[in-house]
C-alpha positions in Angstrom: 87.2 -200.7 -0.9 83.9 -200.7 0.6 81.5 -197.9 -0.3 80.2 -197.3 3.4 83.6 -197.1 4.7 85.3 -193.9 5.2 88.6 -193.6 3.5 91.9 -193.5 5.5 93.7 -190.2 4.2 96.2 -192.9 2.3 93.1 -194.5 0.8 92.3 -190.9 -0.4 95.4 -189.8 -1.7 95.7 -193.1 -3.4 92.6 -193.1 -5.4 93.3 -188.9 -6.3 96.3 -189.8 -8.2 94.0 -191.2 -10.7 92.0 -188.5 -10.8 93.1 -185.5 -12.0 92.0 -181.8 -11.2 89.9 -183.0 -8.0 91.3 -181.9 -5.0 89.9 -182.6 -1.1 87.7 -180.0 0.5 87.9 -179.2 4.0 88.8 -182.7 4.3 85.0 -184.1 3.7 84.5 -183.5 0.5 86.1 -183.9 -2.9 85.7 -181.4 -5.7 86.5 -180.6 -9.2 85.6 -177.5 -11.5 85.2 -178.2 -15.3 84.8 -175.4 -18.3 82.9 -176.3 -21.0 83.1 -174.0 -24.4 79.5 -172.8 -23.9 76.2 -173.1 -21.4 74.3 -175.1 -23.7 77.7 -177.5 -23.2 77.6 -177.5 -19.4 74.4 -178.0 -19.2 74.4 -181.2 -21.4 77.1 -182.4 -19.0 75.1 -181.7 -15.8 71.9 -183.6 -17.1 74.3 -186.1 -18.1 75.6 -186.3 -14.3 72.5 -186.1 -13.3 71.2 -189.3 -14.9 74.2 -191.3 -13.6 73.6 -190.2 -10.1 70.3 -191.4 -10.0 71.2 -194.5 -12.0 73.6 -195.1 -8.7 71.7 -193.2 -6.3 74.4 -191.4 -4.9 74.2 -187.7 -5.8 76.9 -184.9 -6.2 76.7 -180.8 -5.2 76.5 -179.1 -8.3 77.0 -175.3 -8.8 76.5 -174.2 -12.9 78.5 -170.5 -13.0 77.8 -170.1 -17.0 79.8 -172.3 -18.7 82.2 -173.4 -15.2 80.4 -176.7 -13.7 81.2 -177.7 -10.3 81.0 -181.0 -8.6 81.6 -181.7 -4.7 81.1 -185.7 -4.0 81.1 -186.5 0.1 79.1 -189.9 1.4 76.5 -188.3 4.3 76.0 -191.4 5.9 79.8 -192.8 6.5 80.2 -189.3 7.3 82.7 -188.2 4.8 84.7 -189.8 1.8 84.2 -193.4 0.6 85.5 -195.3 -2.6 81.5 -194.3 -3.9 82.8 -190.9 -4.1 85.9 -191.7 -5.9 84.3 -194.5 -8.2 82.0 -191.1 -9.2 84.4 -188.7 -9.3 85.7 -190.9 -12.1 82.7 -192.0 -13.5 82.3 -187.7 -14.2 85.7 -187.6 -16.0 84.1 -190.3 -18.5 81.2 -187.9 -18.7 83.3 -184.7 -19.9 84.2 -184.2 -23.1 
């Protein structure tokens, strides 16, 4: 799948049954919530996302609620969800502990 392209809604539902706990948000965006045990631990995981995102220059929504971290992943310039998103989505699940 091309990373410019917009997913079909097949294409999307596809590639989410790999991915657990992300769901689709207002049909643009894709979005997952992870707990971690403390702050100090989601913090560790957002610099980790952080670095990755810049590494592929493609950069995620993150909101940091004390130890809940979440991600939203959309593609602004194909104007909504691409394989990108999903290849990060999963790329973030590698990140977690």
């Amino acid at each position: 799948m091309d990373g410019k392209k917009r997913l079909t809604e097949e294409e999307l539902a596809e590639g989410l049954r790999s991915l657990p706990g992300w769901t689709v948000e207002e049909g643009k965006r894709i979005v997952k919530k992870y707990l971690f045990p403390t702050f100090p631990d989601a913090i560790r995981f957002v610099d980790r996302v952080a670095e990755l995102a810049e590494e592929h220059n493609h950069h995620p929504f993150i909101a940091i609620d004390y130890r809940k971290v979440t991600l939203r992943l959309t593609t602004w310039r194909a104007g909504g969800l691409t394989a990108l998103d999903l290849a990060s989505a999963e790329a973030y699940d590698r990140l977690a502990p």
